[in-house]
BAKE-425667 format. One record per residue: x, y, z of N, C-alpha, C, O in turn; residue in one letter. Coordinates in steps of 0.02 Angstrom, whole numbers. Atoms other than C-alpha are relative to their C-alpha. Example, Ala and Ser with C-alpha at 12.3 -4.5 7.8 and 13.67 -1.06 7.14 Angstrom:
<nodes>
45 -59 0 615 -225 390 45 60 0 97 59 33 A
-42 -59 -3 684 -53 357 -39 55 37 -14 110 45 S
</nodes>
This chain:
<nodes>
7 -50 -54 773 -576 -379 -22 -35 64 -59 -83 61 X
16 26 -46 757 -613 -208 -63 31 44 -80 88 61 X
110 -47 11 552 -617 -165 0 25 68 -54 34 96 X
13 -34 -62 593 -547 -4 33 78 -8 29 116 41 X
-48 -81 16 702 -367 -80 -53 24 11 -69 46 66 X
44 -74 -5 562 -267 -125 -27 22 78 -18 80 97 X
13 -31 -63 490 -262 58 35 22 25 24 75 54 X
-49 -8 -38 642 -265 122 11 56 5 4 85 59 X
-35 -62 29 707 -116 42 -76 55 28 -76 91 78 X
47 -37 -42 536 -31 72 -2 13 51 1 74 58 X
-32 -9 -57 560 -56 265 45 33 11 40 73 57 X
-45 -43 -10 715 16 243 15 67 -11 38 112 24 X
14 -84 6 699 162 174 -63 37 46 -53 86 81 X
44 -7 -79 552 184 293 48 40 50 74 95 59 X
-17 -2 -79 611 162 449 85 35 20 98 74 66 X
-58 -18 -16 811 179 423 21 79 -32 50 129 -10 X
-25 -73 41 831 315 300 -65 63 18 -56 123 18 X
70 -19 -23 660 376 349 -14 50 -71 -19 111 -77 X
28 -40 61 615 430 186 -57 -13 -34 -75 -72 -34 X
49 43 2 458 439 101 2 -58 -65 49 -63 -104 X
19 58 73 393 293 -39 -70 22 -1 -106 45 43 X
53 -44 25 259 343 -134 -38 -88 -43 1 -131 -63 X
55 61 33 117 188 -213 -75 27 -17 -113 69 6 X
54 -15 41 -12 182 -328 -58 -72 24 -31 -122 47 X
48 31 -6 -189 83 -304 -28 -22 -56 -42 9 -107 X
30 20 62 -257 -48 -403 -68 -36 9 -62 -85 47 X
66 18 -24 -444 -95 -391 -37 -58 -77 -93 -77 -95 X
20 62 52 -458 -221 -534 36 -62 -32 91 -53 -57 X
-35 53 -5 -413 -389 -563 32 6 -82 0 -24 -126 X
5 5 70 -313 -342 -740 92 -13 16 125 17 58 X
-100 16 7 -102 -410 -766 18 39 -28 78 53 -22 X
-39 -46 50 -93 -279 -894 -8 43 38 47 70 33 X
5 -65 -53 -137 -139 -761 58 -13 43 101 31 45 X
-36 -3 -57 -34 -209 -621 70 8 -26 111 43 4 X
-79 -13 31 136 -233 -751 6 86 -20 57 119 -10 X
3 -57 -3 81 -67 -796 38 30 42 98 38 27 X
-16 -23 -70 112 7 -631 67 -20 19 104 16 53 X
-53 7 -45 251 -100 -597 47 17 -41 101 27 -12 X
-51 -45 37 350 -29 -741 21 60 7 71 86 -17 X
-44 -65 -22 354 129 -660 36 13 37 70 -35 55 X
-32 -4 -56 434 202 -541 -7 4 58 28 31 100 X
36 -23 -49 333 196 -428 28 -51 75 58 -103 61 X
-19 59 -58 372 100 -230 -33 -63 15 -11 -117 33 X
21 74 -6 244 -12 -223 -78 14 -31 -106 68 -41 X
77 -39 18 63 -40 -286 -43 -38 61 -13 -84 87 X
54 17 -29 -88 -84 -175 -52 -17 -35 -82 20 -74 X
61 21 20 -217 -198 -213 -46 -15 35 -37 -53 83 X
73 -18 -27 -382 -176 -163 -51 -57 -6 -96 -57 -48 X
61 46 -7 -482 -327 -115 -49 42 46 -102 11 47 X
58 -12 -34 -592 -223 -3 -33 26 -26 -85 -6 -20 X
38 -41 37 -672 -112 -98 16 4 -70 -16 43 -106 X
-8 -13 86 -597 -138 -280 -22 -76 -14 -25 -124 24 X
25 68 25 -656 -276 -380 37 -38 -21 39 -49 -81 X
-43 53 6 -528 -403 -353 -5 -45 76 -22 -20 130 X
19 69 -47 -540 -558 -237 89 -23 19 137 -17 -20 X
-69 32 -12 -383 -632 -154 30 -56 -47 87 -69 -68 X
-28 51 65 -382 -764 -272 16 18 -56 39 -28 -91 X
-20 -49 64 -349 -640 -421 67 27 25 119 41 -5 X
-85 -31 -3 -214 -580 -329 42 -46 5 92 -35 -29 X
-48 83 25 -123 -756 -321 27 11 -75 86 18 -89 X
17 8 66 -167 -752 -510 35 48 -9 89 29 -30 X
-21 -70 36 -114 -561 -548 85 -18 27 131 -34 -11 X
-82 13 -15 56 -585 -429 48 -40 -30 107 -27 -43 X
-32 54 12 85 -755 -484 30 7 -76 77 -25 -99 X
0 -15 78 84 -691 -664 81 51 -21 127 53 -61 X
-53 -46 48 182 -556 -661 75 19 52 115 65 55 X
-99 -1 -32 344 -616 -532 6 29 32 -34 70 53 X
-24 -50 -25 453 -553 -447 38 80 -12 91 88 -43 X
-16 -76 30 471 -352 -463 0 33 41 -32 22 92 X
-17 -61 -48 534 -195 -384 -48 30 48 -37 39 108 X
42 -40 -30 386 -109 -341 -30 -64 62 -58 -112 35 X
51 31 -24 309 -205 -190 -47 -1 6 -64 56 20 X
39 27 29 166 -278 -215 -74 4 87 -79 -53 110 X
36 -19 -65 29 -224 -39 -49 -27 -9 -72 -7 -62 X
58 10 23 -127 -316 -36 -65 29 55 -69 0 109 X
50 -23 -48 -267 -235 59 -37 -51 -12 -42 -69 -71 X
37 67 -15 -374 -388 109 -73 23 20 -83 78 46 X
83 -7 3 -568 -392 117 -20 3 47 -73 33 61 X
32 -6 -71 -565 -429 292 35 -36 55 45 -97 50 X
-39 46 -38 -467 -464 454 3 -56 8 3 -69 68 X
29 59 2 -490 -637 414 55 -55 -26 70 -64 -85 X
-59 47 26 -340 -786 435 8 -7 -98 48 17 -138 X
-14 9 70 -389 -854 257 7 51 -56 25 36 -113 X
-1 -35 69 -392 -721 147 70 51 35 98 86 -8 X
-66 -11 7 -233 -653 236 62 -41 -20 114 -11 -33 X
-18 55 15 -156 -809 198 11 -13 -62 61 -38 -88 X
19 30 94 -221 -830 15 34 58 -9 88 38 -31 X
-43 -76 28 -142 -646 -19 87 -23 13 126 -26 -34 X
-73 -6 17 40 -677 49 17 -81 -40 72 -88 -67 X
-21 80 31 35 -887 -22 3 6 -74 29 -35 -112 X
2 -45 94 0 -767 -213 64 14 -3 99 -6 -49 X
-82 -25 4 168 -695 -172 6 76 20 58 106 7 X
-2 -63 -50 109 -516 -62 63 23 21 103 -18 42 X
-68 -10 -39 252 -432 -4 -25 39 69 17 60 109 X
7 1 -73 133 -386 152 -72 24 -17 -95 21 -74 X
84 14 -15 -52 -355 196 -20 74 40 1 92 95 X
17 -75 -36 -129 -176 235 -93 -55 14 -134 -85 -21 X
71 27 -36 -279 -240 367 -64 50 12 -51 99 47 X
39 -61 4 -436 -133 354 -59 -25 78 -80 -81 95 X
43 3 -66 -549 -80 535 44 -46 49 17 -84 90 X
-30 11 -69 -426 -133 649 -14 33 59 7 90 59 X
9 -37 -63 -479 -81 822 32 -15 59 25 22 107 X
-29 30 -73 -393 -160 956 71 -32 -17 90 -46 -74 X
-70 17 -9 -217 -217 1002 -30 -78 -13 -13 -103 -67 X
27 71 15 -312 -402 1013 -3 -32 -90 11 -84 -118 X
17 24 79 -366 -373 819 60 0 -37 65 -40 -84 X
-62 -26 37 -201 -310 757 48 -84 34 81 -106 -13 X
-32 64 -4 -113 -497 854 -19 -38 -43 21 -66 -82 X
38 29 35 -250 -574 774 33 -11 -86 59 -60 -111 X
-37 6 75 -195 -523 581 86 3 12 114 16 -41 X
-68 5 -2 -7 -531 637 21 -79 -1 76 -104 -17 X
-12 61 -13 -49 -710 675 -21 -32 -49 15 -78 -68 X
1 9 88 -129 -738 507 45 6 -68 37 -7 -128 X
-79 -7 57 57 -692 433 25 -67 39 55 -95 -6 X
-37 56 -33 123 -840 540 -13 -56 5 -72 -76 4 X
4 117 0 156 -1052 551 2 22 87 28 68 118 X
-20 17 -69 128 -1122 731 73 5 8 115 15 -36 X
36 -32 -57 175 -1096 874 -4 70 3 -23 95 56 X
6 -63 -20 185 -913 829 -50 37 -10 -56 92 18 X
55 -21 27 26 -884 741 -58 -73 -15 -66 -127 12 X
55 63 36 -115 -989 642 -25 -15 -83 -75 -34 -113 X
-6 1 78 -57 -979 462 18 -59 -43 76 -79 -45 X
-4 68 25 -79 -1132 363 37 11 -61 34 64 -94 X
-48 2 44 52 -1191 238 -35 -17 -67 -90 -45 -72 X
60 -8 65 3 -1175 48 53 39 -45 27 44 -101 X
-25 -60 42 132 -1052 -37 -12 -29 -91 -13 -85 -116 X
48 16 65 67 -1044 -214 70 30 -50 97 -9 -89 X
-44 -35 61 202 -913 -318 64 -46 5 71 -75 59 X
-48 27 -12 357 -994 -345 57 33 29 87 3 74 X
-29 -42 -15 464 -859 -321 -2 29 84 31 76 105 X
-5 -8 -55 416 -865 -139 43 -47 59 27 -106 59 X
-38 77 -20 537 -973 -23 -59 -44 47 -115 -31 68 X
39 57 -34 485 -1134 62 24 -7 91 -3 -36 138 X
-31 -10 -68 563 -1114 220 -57 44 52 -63 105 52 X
60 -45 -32 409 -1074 345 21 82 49 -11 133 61 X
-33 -72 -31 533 -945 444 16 48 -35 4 105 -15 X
10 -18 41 576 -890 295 -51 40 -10 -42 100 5 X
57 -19 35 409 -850 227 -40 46 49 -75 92 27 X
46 -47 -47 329 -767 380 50 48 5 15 93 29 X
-29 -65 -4 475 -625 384 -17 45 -38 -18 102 -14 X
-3 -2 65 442 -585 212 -44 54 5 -28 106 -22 X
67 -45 -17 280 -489 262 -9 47 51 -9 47 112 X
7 -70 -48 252 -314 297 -97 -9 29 -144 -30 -5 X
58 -3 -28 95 -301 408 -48 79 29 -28 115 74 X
30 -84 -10 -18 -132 425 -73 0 33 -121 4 -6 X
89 -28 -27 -185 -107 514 3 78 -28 41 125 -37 X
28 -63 32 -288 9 447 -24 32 62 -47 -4 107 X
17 -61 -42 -325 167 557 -59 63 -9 -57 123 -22 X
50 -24 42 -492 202 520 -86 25 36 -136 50 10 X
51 -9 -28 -612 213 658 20 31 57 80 39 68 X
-32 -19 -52 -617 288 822 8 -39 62 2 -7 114 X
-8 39 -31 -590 148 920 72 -6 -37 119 27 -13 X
-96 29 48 -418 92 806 15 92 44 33 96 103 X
-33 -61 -5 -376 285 827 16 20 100 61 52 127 X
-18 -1 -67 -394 273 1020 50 -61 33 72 -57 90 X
-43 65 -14 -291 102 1030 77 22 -64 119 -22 -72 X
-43 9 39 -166 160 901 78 -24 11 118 -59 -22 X
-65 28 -30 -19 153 1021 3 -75 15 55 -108 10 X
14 80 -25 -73 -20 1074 20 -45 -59 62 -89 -69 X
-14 50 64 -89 -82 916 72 21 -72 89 -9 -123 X
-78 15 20 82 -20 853 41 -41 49 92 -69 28 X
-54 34 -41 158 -103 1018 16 -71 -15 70 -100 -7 X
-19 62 32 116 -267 940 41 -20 -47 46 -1 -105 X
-60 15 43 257 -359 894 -22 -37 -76 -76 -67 -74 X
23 28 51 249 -425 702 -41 68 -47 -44 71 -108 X
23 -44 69 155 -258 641 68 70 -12 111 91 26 X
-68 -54 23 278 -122 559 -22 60 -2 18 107 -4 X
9 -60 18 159 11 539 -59 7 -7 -97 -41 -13 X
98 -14 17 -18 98 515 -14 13 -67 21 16 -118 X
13 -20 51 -108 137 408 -56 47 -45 -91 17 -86 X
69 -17 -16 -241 279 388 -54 18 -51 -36 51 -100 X
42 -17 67 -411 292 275 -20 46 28 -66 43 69 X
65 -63 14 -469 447 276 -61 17 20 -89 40 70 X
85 -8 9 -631 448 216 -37 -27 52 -79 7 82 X
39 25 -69 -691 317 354 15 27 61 -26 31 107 X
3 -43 -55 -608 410 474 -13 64 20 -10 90 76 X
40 -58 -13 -677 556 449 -79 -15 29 -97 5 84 X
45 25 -5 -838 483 443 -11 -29 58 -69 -29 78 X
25 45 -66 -824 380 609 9 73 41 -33 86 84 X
-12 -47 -69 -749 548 705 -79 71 -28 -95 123 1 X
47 -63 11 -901 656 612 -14 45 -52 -65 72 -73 X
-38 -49 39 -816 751 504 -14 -12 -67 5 34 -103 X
23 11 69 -884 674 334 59 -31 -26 117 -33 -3 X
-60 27 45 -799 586 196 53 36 -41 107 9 -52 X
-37 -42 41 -723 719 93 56 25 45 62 84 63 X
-70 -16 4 -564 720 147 82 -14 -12 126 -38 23 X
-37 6 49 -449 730 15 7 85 -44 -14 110 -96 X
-38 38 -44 -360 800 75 -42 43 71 -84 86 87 X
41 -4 -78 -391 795 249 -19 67 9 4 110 -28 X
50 -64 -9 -511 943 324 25 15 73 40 -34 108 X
-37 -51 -53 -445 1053 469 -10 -64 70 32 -88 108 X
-4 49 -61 -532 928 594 38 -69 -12 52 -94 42 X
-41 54 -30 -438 778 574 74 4 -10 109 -45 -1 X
-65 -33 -26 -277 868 571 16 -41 54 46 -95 50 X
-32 27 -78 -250 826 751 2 -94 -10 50 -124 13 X
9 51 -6 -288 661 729 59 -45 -54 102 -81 -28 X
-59 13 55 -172 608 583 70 37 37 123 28 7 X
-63 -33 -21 -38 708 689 25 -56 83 73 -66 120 X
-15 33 -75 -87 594 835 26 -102 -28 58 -142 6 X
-12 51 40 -70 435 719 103 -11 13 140 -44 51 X
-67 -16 42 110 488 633 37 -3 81 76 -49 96 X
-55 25 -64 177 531 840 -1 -81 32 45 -111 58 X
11 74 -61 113 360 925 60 -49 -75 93 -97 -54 X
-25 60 32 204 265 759 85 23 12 124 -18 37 X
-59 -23 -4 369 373 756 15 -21 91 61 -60 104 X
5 47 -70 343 330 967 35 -70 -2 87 -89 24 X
5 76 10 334 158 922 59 -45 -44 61 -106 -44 X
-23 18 34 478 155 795 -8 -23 -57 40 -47 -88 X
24 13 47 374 120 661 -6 31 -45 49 56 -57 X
24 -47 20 278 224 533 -60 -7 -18 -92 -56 1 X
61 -1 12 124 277 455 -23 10 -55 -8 66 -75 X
16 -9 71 53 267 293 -76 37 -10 -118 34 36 X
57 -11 0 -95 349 219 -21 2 -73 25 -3 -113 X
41 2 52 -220 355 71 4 87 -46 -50 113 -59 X
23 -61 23 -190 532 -13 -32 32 -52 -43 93 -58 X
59 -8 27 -298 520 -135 45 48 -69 9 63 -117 X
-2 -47 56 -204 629 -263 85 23 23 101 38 81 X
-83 -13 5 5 665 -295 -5 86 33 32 105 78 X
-1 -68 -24 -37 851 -261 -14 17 80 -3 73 103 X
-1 -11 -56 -78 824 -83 67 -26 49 78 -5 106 X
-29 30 -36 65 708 -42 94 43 23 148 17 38 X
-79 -52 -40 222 863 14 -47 9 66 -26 -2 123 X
32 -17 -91 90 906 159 6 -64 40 35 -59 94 X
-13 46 -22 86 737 204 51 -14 31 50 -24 91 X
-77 33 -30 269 688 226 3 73 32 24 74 90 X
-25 -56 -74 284 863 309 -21 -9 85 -1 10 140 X
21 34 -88 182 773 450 10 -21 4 -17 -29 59 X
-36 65 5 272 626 441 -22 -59 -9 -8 -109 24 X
-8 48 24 215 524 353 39 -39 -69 53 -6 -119 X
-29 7 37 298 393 255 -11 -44 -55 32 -58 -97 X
-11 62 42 221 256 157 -77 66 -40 -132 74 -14 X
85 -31 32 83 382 28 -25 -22 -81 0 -14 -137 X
9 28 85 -18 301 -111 -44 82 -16 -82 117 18 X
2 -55 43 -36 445 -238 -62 -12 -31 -92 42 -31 X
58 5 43 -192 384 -341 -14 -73 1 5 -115 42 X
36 66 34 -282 236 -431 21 1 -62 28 54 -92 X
-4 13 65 -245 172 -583 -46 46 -58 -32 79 -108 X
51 -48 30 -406 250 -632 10 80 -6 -7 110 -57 X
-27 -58 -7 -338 423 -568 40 6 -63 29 43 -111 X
-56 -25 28 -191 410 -650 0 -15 -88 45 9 -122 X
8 -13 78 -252 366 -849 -39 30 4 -49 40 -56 X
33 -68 21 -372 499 -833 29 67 -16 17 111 -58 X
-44 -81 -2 -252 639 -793 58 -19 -57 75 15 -106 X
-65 18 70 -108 551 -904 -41 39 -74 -26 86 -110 X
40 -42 66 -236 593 -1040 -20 49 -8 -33 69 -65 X
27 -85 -3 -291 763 -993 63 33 -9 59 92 -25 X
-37 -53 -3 -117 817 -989 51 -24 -72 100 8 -91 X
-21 -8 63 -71 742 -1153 -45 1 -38 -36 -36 -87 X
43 -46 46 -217 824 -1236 15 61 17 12 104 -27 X
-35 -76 -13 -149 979 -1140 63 10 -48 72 67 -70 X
-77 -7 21 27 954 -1224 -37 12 -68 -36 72 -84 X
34 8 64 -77 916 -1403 -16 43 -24 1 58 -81 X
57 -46 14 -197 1049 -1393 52 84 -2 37 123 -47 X
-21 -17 9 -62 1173 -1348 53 26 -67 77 83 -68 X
-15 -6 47 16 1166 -1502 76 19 -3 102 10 -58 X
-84 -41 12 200 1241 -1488 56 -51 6 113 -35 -10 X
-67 27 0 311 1098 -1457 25 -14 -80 -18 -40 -117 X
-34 17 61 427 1080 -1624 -13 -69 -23 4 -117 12 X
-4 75 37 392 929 -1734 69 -33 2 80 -93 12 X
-80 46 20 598 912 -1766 28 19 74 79 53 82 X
-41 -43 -62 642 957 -1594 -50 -48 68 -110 -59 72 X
10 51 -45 646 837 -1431 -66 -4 20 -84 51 41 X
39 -38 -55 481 818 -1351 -4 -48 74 -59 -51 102 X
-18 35 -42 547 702 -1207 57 -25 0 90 -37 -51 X
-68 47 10 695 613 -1136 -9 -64 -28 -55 -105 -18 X
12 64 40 743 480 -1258 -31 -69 51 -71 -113 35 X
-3 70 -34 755 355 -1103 -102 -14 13 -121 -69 34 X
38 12 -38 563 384 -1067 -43 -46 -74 -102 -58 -61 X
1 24 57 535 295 -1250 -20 -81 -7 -53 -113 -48 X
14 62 -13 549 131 -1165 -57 -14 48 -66 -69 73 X
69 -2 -47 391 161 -1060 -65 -1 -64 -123 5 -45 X
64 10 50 274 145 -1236 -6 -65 0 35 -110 9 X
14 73 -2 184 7 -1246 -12 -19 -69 -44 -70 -81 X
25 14 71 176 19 -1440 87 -2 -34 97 -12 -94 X
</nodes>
């Protein structure tokens, strides 16, 4: 496979077809979680060095492990910080969601942490194999996102989509509720930052870009894309084997499906891991 499709195709459906893609969050450094995930169907997963307990160097390790695959592979990074944007796409990233971006300056800044001189200050190192060697190559390869999370980022948002090299935003929530006032609980968002997530989604569609966000839960994400957005992670890993199990103890506990009689499509048969 070629380790540049999955973004690719992500971008494209994005931006050209403008449709949404939907990704799951992974907050622990485990290969059997992330193949997990990438056996579904899902568009891409996000891994969580900022707040989940995985380190950029696990994601080398987790990527490097488990290849090249459909779902692209997002690494949220610990901190606008060259090296550890660096160590994420040299694992084999198919692009870098940047958290507390505030300024058009900070957002060059991690655009230039995807890049070899003279266009950036990204030192050579690629680690997966499956990534090419070609330094022009390798810096296309990467989708780039500031996070949209404070009210400084949220007042620069146009700015920092105008920079060339990023593709798109990206907004948390919870901190931005929290910086505009409004508390963390929102999931999904709370009447006041409405406007604000509406002012996001126009400055990126403006900009030709788009906007991704955190929705915390599959049941919020039709309101979402009705505002336009397009890139929405649906849960956590953690989310999603809790409820998997609540709703096949619901199926269990119910009792009526037929023993001799289907209780799924055969094809979904190849998704057991037993």
């Amino acid at each position: 496979m070629d380790s540049s499709a999955a973004a690719e195709r992500l971008r494209d459906r994005i931006v050209n077809a403008d449709e949404p893609v939907y990704g799951a969050w992974l907050g622990f450094a485990s290969w059997e979680l992330l193949g997990a995930l990438c056996a579904s169907s899902i568009d891409y997963v996000g891994i969580d060095c900022q707040h989940g307990l995985v380190t950029e160097t696990d994601v080398a390790r987790l990527i490097v492990a488990a290849g090249p695959v459909e779902p692209a592979r997002l690494v949220r990074v610990g901190a606008n910080r060259p090296e550890l944007i660096g160590k994420a796409l040299d694992g084999g990233a198919d692009g870098v969601i940047v958290p507390s971006v505030n300024s058009a300056k900070e957002a060059r800044a991690a655009v230039a942490a995807t890049s070899f001189p003279p266009d950036g200050v990204r030192s050579y190192g690629v680690m997966a194999a499956f990534v090419p060697r070609d330094p022009a190559l390798i810096q296309q390869r990467a989708l780039v996102l500031p996070m949209i999370e404070t009210r400084a980022g949220l007042a620069a948002v146009e700015e920092i989509l105008a920079v060339p090299g990023v593709h798109g935003v990206y907004v948390g929530p919870a901190d931005l509720g929290i910086a505009l006032g409004l508390g963390h609980a929102q999931f999904p968002a709370g009447p006041g930052l409405e406007a604000s997530l509406e002012a996001v989604v126009a400055a990126a569609r403006g900009a030709g870009k788009f906007a991704g966000i955190h929705a915390g839960s599959e049941l919020f994400a039709a309101g979402y894309v009705e505002q336009g957005f397009r890139l929405i992670t649906l849960g956590s890993e953690r989310s999603f084997v809790s409820t998997g199990v609540d709703r096949a103890l619901t199926v269990a506990r119910a009792g009526h499906v037929a023993l001799d009689g289907p209780i799924a499509d055969p094809g979904d048969a190849t998704a057991s891991p037993y």
